[in-house]
PDB file as gemmi writes it, atoms N, CA and C in Angstrom:
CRYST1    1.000    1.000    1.000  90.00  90.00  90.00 P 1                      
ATOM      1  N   UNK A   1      93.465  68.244 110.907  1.00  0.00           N  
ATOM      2  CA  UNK A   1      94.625  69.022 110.499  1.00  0.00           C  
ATOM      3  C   UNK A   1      94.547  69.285 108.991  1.00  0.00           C  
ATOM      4  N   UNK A   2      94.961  70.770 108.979  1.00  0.00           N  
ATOM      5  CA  UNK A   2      95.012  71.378 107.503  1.00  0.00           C  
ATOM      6  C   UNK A   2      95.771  70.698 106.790  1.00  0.00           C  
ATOM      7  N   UNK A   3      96.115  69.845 105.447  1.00  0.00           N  
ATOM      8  CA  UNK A   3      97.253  69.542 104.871  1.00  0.00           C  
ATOM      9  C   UNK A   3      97.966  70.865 103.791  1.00  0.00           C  
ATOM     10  N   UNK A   4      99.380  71.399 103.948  1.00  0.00           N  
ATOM     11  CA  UNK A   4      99.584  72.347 103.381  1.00  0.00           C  
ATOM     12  C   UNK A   4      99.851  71.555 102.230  1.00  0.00           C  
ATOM     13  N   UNK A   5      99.320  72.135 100.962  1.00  0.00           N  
ATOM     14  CA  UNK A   5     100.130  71.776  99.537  1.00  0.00           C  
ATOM     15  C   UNK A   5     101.560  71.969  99.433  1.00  0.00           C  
ATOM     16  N   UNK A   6     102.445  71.825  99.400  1.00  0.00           N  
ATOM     17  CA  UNK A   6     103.741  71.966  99.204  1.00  0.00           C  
ATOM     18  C   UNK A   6     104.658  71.660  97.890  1.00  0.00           C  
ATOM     19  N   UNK A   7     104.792  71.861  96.831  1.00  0.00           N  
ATOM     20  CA  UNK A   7     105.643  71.663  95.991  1.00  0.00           C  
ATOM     21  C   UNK A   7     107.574  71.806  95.982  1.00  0.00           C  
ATOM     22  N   UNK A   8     107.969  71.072  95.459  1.00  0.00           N  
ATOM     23  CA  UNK A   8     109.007  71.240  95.729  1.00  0.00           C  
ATOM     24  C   UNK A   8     110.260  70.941  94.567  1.00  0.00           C  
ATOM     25  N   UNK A   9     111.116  71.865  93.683  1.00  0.00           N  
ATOM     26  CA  UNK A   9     111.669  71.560  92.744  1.00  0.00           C  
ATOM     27  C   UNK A   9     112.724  72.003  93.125  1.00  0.00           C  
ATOM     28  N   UNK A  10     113.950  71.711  91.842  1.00  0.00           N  
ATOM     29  CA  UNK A  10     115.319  71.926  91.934  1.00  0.00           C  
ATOM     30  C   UNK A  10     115.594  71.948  90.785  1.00  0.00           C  
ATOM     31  N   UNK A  11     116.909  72.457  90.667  1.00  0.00           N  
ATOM     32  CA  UNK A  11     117.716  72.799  89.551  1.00  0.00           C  
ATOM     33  C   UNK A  11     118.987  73.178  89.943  1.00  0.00           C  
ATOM     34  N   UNK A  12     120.103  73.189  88.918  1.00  0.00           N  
ATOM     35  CA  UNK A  12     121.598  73.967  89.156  1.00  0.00           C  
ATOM     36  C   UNK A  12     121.657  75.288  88.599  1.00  0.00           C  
ATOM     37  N   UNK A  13     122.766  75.587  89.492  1.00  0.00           N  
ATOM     38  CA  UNK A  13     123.310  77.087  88.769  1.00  0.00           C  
ATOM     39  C   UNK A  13     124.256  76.379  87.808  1.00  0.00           C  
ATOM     40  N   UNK A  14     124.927  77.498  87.593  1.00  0.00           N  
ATOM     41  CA  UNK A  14     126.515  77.227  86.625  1.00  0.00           C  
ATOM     42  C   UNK A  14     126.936  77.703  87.613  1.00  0.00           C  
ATOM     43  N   UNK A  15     128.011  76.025  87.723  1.00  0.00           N  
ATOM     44  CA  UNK A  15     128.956  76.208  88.986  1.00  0.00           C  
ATOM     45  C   UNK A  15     129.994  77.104  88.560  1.00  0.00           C  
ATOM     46  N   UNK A  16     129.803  78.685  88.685  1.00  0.00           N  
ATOM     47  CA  UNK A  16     131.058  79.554  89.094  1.00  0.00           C  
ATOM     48  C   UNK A  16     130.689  80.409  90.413  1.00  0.00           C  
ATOM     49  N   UNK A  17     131.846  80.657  91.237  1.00  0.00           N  
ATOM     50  CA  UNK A  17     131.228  81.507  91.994  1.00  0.00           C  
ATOM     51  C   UNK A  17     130.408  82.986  91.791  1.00  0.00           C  
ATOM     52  N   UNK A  18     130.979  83.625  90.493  1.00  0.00           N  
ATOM     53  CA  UNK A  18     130.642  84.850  90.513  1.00  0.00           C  
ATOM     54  C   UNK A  18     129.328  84.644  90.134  1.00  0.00           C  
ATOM     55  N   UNK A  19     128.961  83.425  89.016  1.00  0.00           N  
ATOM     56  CA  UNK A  19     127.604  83.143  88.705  1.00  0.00           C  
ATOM     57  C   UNK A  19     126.514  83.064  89.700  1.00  0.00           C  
ATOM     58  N   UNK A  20     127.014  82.431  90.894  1.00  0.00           N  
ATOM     59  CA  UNK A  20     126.343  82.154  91.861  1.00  0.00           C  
ATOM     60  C   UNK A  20     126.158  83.161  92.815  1.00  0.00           C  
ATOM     61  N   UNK A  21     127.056  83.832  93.091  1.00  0.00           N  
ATOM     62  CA  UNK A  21     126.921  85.225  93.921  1.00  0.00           C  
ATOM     63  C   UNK A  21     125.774  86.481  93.513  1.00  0.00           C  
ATOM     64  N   UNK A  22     126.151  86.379  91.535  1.00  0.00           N  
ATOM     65  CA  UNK A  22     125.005  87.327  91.065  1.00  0.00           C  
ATOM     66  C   UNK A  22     123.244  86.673  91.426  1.00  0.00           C  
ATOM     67  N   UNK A  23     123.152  85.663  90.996  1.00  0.00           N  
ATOM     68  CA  UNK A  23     121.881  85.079  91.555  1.00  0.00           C  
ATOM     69  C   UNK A  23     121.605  85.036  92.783  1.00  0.00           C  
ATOM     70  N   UNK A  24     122.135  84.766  93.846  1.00  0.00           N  
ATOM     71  CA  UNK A  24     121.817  85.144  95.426  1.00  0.00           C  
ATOM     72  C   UNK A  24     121.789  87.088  95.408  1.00  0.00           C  
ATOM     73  N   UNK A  25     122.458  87.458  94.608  1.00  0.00           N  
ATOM     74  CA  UNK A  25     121.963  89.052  94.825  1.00  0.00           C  
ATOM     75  C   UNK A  25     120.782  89.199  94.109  1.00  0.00           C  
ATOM     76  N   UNK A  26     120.053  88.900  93.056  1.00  0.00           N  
ATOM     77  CA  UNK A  26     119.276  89.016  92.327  1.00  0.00           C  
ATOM     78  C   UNK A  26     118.079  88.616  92.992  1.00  0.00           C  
ATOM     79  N   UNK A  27     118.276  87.777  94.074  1.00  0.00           N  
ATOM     80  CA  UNK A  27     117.004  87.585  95.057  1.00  0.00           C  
ATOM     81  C   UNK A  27     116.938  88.408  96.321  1.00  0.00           C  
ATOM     82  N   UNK A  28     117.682  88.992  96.956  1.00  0.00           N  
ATOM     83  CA  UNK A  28     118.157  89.876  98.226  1.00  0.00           C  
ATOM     84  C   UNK A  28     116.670  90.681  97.857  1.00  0.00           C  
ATOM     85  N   UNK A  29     116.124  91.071  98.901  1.00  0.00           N  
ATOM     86  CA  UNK A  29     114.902  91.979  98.959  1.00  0.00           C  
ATOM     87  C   UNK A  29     115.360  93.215  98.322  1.00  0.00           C  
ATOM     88  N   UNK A  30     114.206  93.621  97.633  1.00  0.00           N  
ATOM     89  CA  UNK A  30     114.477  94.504  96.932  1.00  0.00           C  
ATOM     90  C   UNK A  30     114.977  94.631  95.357  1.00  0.00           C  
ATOM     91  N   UNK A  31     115.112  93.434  94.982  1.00  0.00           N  
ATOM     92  CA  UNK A  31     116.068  92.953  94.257  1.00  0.00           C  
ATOM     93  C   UNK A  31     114.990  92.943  92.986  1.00  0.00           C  
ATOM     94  N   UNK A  32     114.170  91.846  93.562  1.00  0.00           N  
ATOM     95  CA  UNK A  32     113.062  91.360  92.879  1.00  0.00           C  
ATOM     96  C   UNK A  32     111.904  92.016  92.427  1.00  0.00           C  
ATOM     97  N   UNK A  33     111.704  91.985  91.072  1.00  0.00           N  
ATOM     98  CA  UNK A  33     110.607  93.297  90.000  1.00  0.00           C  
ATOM     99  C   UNK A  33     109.424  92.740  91.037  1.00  0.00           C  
ATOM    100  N   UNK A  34     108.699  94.100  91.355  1.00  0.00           N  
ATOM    101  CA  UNK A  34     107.355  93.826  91.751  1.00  0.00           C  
ATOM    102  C   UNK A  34     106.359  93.246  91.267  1.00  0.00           C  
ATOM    103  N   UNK A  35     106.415  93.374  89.843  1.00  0.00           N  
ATOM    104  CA  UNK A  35     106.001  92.334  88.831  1.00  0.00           C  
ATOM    105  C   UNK A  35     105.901  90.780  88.780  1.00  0.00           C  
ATOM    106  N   UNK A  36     107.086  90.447  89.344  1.00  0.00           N  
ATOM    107  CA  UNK A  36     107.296  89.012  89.067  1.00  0.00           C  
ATOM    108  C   UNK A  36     106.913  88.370  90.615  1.00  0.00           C  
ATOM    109  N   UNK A  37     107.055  89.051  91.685  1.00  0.00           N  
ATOM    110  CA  UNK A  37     106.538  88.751  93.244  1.00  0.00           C  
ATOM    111  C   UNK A  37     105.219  89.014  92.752  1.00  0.00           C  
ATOM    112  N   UNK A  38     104.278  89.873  92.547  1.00  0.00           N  
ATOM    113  CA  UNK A  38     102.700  89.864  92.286  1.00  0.00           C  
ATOM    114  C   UNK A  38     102.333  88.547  91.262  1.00  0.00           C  
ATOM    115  N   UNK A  39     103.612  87.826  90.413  1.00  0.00           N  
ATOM    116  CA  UNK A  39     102.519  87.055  89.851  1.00  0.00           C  
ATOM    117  C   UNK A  39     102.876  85.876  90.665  1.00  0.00           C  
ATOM    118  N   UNK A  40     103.791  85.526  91.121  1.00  0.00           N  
ATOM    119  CA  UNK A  40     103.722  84.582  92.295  1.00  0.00           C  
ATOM    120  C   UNK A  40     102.868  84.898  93.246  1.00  0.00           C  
ATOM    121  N   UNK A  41     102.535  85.314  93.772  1.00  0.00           N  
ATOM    122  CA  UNK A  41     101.273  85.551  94.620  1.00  0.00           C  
ATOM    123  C   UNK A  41      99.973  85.494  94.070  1.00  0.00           C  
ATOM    124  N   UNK A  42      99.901  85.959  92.885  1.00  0.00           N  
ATOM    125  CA  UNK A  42      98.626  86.045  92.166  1.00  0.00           C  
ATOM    126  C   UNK A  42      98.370  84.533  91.929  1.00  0.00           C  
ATOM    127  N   UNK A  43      99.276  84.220  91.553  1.00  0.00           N  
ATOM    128  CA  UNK A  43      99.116  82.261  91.707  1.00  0.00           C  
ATOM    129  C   UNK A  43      98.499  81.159  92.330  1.00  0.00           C  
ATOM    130  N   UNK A  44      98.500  82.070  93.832  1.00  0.00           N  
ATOM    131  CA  UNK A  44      97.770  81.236  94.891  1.00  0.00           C  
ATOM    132  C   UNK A  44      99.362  80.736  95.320  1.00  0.00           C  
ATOM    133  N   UNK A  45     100.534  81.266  95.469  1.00  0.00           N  
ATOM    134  CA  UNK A  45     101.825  80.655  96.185  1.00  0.00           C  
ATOM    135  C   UNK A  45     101.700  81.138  97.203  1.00  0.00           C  
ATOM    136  N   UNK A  46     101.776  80.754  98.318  1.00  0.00           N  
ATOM    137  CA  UNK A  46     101.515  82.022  99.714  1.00  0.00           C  
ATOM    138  C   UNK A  46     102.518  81.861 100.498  1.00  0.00           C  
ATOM    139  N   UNK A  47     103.667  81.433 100.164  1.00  0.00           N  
ATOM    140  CA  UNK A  47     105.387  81.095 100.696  1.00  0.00           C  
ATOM    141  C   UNK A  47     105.960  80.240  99.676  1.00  0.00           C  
ATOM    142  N   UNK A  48     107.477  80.968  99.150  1.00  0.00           N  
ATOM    143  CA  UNK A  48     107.694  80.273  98.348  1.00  0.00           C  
ATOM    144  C   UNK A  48     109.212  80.699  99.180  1.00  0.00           C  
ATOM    145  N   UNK A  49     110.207  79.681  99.129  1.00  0.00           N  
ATOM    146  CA  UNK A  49     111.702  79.798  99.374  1.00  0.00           C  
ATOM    147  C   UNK A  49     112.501  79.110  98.584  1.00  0.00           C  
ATOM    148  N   UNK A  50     113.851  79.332  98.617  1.00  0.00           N  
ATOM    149  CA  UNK A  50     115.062  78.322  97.690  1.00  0.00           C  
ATOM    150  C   UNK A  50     115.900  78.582  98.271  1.00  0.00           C  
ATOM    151  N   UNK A  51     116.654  77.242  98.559  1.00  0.00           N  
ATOM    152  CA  UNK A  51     117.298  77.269  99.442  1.00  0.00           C  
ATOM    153  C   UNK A  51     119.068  76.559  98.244  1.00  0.00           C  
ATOM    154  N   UNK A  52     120.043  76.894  98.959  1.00  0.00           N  
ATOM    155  CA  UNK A  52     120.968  76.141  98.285  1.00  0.00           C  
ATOM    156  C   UNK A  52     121.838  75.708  98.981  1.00  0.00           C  
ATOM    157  N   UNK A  53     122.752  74.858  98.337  1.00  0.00           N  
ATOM    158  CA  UNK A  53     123.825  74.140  98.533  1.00  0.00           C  
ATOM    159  C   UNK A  53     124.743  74.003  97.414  1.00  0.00           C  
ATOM    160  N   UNK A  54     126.553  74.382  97.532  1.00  0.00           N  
ATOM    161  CA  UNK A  54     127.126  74.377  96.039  1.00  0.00           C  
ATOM    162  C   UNK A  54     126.164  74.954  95.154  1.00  0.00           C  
ATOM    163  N   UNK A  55     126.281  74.207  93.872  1.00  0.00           N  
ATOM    164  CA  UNK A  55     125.630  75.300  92.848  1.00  0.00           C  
ATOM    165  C   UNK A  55     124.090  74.379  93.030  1.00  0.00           C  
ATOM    166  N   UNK A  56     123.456  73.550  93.691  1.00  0.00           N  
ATOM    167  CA  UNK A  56     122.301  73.197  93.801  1.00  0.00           C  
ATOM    168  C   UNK A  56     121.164  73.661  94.654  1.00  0.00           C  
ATOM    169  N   UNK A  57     120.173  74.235  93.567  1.00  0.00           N  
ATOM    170  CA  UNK A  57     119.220  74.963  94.312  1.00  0.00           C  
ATOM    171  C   UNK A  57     118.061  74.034  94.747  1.00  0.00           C  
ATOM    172  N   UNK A  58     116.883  74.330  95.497  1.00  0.00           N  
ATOM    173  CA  UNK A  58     116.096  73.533  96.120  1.00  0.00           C  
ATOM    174  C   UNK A  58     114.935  75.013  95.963  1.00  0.00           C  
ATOM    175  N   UNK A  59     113.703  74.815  95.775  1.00  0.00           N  
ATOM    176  CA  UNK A  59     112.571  76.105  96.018  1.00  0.00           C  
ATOM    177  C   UNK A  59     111.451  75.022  96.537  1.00  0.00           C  
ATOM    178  N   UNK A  60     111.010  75.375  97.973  1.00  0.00           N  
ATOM    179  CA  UNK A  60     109.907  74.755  97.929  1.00  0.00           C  
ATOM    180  C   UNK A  60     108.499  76.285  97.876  1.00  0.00           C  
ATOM    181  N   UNK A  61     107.223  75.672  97.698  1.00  0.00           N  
ATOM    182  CA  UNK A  61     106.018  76.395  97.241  1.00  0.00           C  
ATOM    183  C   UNK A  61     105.241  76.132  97.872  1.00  0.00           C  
ATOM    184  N   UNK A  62     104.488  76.730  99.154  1.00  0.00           N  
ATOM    185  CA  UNK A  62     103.438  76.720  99.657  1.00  0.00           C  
ATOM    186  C   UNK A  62     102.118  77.270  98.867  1.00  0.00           C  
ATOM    187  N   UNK A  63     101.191  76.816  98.435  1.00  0.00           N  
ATOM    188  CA  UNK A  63      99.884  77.149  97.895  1.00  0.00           C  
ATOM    189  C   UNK A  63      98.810  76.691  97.900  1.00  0.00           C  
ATOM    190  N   UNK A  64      98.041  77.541  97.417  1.00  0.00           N  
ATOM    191  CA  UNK A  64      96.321  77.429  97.591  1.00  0.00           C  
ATOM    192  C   UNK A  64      95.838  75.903  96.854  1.00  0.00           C  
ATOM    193  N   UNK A  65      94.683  75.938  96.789  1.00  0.00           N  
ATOM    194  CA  UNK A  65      94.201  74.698  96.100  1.00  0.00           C  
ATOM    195  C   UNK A  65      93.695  75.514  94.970  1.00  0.00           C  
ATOM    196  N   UNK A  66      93.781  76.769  94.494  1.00  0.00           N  
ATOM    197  CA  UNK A  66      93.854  77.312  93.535  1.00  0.00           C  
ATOM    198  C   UNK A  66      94.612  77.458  92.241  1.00  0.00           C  
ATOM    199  N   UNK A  67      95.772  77.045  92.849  1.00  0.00           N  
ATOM    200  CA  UNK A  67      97.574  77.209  91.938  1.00  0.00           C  
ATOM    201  C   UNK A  67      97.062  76.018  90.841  1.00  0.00           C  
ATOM    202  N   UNK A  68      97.204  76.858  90.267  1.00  0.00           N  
ATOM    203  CA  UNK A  68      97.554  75.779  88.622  1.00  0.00           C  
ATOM    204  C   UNK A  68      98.839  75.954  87.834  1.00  0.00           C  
ATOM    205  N   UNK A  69      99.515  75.380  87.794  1.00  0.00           N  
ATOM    206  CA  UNK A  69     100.958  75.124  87.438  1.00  0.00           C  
ATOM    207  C   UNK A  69     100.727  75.949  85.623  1.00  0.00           C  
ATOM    208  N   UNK A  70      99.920  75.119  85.046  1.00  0.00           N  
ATOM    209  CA  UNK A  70      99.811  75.448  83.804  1.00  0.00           C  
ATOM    210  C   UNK A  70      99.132  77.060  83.384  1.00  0.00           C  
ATOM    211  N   UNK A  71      98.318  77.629  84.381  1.00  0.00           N  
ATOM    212  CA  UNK A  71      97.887  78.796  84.773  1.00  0.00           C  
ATOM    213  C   UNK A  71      98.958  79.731  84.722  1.00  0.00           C  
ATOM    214  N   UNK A  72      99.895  79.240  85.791  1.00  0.00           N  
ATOM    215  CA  UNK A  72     100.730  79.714  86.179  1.00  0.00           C  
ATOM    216  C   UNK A  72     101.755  79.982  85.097  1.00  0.00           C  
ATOM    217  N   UNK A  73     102.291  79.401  84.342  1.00  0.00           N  
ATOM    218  CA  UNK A  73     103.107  79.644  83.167  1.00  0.00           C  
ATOM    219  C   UNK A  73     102.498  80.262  81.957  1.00  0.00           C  
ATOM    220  N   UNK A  74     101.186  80.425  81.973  1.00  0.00           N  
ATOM    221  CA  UNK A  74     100.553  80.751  80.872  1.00  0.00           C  
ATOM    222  C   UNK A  74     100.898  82.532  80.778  1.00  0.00           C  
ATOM    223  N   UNK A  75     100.419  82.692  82.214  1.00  0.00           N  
ATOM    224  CA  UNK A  75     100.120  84.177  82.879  1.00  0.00           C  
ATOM    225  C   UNK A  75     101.732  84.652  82.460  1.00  0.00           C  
ATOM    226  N   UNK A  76     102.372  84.396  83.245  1.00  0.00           N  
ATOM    227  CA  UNK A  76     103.572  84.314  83.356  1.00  0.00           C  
ATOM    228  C   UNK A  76     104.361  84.506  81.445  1.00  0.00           C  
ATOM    229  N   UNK A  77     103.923  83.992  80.933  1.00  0.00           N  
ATOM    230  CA  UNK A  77     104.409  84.132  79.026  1.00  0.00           C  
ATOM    231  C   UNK A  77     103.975  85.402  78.886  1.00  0.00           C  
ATOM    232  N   UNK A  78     102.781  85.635  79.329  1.00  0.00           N  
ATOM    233  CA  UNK A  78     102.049  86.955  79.156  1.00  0.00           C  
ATOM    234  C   UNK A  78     102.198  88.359  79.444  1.00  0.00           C  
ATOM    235  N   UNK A  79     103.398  88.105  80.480  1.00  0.00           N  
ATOM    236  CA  UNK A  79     103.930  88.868  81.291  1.00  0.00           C  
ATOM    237  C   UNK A  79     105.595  89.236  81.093  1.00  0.00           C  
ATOM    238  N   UNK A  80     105.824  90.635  80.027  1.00  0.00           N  
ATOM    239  CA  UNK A  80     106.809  90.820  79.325  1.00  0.00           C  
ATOM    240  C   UNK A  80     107.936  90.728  80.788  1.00  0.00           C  
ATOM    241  N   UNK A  81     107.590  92.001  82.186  1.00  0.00           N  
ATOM    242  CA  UNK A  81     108.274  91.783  83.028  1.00  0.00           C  
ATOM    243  C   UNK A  81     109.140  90.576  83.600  1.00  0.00           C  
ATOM    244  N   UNK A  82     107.965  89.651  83.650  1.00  0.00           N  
ATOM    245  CA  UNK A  82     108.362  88.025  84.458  1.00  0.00           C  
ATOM    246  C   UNK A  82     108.991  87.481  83.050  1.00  0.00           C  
ATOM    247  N   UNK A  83     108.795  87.851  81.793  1.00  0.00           N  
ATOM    248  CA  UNK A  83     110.042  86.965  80.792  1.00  0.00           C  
ATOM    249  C   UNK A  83     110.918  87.235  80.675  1.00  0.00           C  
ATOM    250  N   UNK A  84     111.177  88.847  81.210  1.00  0.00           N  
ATOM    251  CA  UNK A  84     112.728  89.272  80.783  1.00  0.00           C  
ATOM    252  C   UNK A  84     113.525  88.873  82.396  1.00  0.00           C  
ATOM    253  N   UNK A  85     112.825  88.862  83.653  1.00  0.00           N  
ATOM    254  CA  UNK A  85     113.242  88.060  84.863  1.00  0.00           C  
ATOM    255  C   UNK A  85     113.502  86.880  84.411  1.00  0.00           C  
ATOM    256  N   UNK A  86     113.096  85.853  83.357  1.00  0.00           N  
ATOM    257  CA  UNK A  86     113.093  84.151  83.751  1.00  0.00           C  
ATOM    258  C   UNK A  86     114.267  84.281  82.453  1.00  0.00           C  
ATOM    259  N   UNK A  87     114.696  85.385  81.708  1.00  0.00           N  
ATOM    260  CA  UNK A  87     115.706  85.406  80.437  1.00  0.00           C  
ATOM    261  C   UNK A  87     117.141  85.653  82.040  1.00  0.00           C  
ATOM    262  N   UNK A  88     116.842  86.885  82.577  1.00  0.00           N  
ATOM    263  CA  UNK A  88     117.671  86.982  83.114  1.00  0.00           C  
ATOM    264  C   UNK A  88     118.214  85.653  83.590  1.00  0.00           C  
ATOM    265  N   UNK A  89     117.352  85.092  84.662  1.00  0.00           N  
ATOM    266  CA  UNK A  89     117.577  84.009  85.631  1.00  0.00           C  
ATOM    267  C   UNK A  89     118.057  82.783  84.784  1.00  0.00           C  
ATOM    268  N   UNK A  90     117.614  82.825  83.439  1.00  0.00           N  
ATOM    269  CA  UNK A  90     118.339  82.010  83.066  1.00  0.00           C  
ATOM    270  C   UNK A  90     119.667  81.348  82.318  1.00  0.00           C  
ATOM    271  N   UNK A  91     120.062  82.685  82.388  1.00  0.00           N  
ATOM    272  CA  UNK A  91     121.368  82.727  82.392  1.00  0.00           C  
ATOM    273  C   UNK A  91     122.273  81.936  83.362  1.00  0.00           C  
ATOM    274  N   UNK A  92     121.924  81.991  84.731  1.00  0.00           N  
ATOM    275  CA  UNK A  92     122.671  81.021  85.578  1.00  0.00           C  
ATOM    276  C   UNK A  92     121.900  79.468  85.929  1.00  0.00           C  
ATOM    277  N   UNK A  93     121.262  79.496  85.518  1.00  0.00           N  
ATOM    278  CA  UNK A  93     120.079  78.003  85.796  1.00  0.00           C  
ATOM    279  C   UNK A  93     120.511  77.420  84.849  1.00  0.00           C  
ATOM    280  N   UNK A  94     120.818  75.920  85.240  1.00  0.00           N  
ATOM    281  CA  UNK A  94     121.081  74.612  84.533  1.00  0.00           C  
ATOM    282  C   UNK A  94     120.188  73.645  84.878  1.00  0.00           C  
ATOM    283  N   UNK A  95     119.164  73.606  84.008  1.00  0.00           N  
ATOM    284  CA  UNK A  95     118.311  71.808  83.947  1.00  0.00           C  
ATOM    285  C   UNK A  95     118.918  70.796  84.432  1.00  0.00           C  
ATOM    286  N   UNK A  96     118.346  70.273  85.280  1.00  0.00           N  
ATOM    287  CA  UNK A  96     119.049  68.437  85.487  1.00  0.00           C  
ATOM    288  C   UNK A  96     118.267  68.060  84.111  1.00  0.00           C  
ATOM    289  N   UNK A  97     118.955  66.857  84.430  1.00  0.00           N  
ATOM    290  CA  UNK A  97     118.871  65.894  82.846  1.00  0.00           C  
ATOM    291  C   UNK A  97     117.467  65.674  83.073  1.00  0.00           C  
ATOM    292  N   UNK A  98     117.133  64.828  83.821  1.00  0.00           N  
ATOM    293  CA  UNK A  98     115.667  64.687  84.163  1.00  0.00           C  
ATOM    294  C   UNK A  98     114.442  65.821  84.135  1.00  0.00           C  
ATOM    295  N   UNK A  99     114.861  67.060  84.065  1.00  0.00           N  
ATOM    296  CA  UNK A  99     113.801  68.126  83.468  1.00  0.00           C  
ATOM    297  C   UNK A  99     112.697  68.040  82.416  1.00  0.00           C  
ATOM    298  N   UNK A 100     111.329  68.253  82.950  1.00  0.00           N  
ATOM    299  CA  UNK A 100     110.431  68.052  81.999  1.00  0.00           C  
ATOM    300  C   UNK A 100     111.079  68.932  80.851  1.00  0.00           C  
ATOM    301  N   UNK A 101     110.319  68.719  79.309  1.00  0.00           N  
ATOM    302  CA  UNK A 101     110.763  69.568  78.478  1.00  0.00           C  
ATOM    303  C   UNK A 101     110.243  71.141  78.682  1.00  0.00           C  
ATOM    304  N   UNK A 102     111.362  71.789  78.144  1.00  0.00           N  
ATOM    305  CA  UNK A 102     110.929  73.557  78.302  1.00  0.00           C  
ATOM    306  C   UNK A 102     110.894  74.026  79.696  1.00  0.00           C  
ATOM    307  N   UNK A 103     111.639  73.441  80.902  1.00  0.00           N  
ATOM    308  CA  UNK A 103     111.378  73.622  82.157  1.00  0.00           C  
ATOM    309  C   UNK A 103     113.008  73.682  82.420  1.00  0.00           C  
ATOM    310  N   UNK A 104     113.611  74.905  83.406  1.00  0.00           N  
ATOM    311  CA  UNK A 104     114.618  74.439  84.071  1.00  0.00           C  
ATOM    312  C   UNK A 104     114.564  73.707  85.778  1.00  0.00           C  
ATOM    313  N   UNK A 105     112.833  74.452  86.155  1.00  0.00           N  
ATOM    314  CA  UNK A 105     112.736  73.777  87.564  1.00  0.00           C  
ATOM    315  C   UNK A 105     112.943  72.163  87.259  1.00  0.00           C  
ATOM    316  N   UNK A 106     112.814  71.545  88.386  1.00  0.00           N  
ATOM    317  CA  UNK A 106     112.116  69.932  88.147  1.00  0.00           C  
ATOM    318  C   UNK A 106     111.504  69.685  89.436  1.00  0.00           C  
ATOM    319  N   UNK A 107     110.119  69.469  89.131  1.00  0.00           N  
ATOM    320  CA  UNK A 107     109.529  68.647  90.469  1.00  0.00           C  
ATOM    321  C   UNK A 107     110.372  67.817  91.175  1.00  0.00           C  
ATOM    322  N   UNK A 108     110.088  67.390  92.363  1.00  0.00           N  
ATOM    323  CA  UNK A 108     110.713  66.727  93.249  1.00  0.00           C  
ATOM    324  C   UNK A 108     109.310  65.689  93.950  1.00  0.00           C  
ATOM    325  N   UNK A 109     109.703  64.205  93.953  1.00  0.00           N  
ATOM    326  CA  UNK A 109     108.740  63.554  94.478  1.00  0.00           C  
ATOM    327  C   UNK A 109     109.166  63.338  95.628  1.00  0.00           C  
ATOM    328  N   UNK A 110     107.905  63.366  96.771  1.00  0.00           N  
ATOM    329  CA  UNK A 110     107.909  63.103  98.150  1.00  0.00           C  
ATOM    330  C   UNK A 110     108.328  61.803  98.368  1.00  0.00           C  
ATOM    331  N   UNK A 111     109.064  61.378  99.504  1.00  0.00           N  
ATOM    332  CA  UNK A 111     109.126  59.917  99.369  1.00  0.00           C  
ATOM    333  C   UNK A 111     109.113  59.545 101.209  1.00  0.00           C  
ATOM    334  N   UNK A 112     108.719  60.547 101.634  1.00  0.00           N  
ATOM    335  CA  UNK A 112     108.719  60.271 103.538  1.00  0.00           C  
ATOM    336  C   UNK A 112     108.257  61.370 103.948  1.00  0.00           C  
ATOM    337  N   UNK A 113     107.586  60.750 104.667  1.00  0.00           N  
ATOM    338  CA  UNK A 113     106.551  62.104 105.810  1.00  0.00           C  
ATOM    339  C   UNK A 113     106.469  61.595 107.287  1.00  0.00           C  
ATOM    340  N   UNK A 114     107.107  62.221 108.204  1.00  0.00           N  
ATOM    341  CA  UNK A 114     107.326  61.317 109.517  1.00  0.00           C  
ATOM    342  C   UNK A 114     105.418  61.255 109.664  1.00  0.00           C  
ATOM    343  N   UNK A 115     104.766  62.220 109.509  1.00  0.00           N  
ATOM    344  CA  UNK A 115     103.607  61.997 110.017  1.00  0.00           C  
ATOM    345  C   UNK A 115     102.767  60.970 109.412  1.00  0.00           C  
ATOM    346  N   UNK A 116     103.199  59.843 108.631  1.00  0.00           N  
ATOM    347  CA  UNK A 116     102.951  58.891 107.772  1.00  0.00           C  
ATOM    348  C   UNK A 116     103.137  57.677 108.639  1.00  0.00           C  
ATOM    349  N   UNK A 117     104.208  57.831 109.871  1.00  0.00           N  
ATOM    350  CA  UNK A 117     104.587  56.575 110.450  1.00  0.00           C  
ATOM    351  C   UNK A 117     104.431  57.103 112.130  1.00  0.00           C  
ATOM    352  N   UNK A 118     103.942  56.015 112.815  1.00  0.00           N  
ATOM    353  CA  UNK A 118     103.477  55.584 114.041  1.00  0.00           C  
ATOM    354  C   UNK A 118     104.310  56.343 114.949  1.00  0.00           C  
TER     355      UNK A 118                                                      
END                                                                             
């Protein structure tokens, strides 16, 4: 069996509703610069979702054994489109405390895999 790479981070909105309503529209198909979907893909991400609850978001990342995180942000600086998307987006994104520095995602560590147990 294939093991899929999976990453998986989180972060908050700013708990208002209207805050939160504009960001769920800002992802609705169509929504999203073609720009900033090509460099997620260009990444080696080959499914990426976020899912929420209240103002807490969840994105997990399916990818290649190609994806380089640090790649990935480099490209991404480089890319006037995807900075004025991550200026936008960050307008409603709040860091947990625990956020690496300069990051609003935050990794998430695995801690159970049923396929781990008998």
């Amino acid at each position: 069996m294939v093991e899929r790479m999976i990453h998986v981070l989180t972060l908050d909105l700013a708990d208002e509703v209207a805050a939160i309503a504009e960001y769920e529209h800002w992802h609705r198909p169509g929504n999203v610069p073609a720009a900033v979907l090509a460099s997620i893909r260009d990444a080696g991400i080959t499914q990426m979702e976020i899912w929420r609850t209240g103002n807490r978001l969840v994105m997990t990342m399916t990818v290649t054994e190609a994806f380089d995180p640090v790649a990935k942000t480099a490209a991404d600086l480089a890319n006037p489109e995807v900075v004025a998307w991550e200026a936008r987006m960050g307008q409603f994104q709040r860091a947990l405390p625990q956020a690496p520095d300069g990051s609003r995602w935050t990794p998430m560590a695995r801690i159970f895999r049923l396929t781990d147990h008998a």
